[in-house]
N, C-alpha and C positions, 0 to 999 in steps of 0.2 A: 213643323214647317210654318204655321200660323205664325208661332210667334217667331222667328227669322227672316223668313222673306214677306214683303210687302204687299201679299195677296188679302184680295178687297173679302170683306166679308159682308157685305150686300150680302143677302137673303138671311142671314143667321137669325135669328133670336135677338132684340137687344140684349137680354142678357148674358147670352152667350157672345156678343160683339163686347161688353163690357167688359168680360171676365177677361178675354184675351186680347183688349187692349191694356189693362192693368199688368195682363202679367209679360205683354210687350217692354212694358215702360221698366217694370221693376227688371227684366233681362237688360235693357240694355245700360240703366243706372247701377248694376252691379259687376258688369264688366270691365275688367281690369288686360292691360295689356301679356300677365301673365298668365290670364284664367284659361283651365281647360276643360272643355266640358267632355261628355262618353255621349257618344251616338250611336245608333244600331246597323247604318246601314254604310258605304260610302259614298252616296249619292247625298247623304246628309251630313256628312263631314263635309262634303266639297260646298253644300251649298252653304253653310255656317263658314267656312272659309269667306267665301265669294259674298256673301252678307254681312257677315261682323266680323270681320277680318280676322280671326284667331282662329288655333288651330283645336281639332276634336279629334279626339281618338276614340276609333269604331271598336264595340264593344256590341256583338250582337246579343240580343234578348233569347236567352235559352229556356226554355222551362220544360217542365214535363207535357212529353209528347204523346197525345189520345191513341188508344190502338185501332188500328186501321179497322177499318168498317166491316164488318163479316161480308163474304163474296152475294152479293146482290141477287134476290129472286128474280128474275127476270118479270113476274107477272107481276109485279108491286111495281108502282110510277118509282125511278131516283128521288131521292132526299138531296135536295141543296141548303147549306148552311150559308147566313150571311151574318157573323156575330161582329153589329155594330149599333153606334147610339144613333139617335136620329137626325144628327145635326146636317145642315145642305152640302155639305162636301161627301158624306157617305155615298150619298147617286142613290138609295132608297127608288126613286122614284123610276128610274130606266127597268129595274126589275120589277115593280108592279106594272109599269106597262108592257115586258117583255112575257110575262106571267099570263097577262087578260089577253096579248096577242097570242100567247100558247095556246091557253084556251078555248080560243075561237077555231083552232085547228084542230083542234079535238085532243091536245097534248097535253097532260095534266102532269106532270113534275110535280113534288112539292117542293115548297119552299118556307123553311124556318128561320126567321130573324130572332134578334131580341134588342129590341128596341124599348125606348120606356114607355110604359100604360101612360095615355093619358097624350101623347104627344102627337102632331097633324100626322105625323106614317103611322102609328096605330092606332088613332083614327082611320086610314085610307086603308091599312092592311085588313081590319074589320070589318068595312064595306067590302074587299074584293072576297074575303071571308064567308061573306052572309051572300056574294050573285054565286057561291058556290066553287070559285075560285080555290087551291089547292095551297094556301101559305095561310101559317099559322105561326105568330107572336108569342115567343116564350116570358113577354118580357125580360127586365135584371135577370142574370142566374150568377149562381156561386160559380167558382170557378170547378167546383164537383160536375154540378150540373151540366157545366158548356162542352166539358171534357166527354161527357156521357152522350152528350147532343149531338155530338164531332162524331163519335166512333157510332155511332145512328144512322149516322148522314152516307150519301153516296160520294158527293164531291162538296167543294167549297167553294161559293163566287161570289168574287170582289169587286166591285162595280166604283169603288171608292176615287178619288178624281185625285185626293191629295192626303199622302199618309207619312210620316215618317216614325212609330212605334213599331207600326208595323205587327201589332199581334197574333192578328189572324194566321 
């Protein structure tokens, strides 16, 4: 959706502002009145519609599906999964503070991301980490890994503002 619609990227990284204004410029100088792109959703057909006025054809992303979580101990806090990067449109930040507001009410959930080492959310998920807070940074994993992560996990929450892959 970055690179289609006109949405500001105020807060990002410059170099994540750079990379996806480049790769703005080079979509819209490669576009030809007959090009068809594959989208995953129809909500991202319509918007490539309504933005570069040519037409996409929805082609959802299939891939292999994690087996569903074993039936839940009751005396173990739920596992939530949030497998995203850390860039400002993830929303990162609603869940660390919905996480330290759990906290304080004595509700410990965890909550696993993977975000990359080294970046301001893990940095912040480290601090909430060390006041004893319940979410833990797997960082990068292989696609083995996340799958294993997934079927760990009790649910999945996406707090993300603007997605159109969609992989989660």
């Amino acid at each position: 959706r970055y690179l289609v619609e006109a949405v500001s990227l105020a807060g990002f990284p410059l170099r994540s502002r750079l990379r996806i204004g480049i790769e703005r410029l080079w979509l819209k100088t490669r576009l030809r009145p007959d090009t068809r792109l594959i989208v995953q959703t129809r909500s991202m057909r319509d918007t490539v519609r309504r933005h570069l006025g040519i037409e996409a054809q929805v082609l959802p992303f299939v891939g292999e599906v994690a087996a569903p979580a074993a039936v839940r101990d009751r005396a173990q806090p739920p596992r939530f999964i949030y497998p995203a990067s850390s860039e400002p449109h993830k929303n990162h930040e609603v869940l660390l503070s919905a996480w330290q507001l759990l906290d304080t009410w004595g509700i410990r959930p965890e909550l696993h991301l993977t975000v990359e080492p080294g970046s301001a959310i893990a940095q912040a998920v480290a601090r909430a980490a060390k006041a004893g807070q319940a979410i833990i940074n797997h960082g990068l994993l292989e696609p083995e890994a996340l799958r294993t992560l997934y079927g760990r996990c009790t649910a999945l929450v996406f707090p993300s503002r603007l997605e159109s892959f969609g992989l989660p």
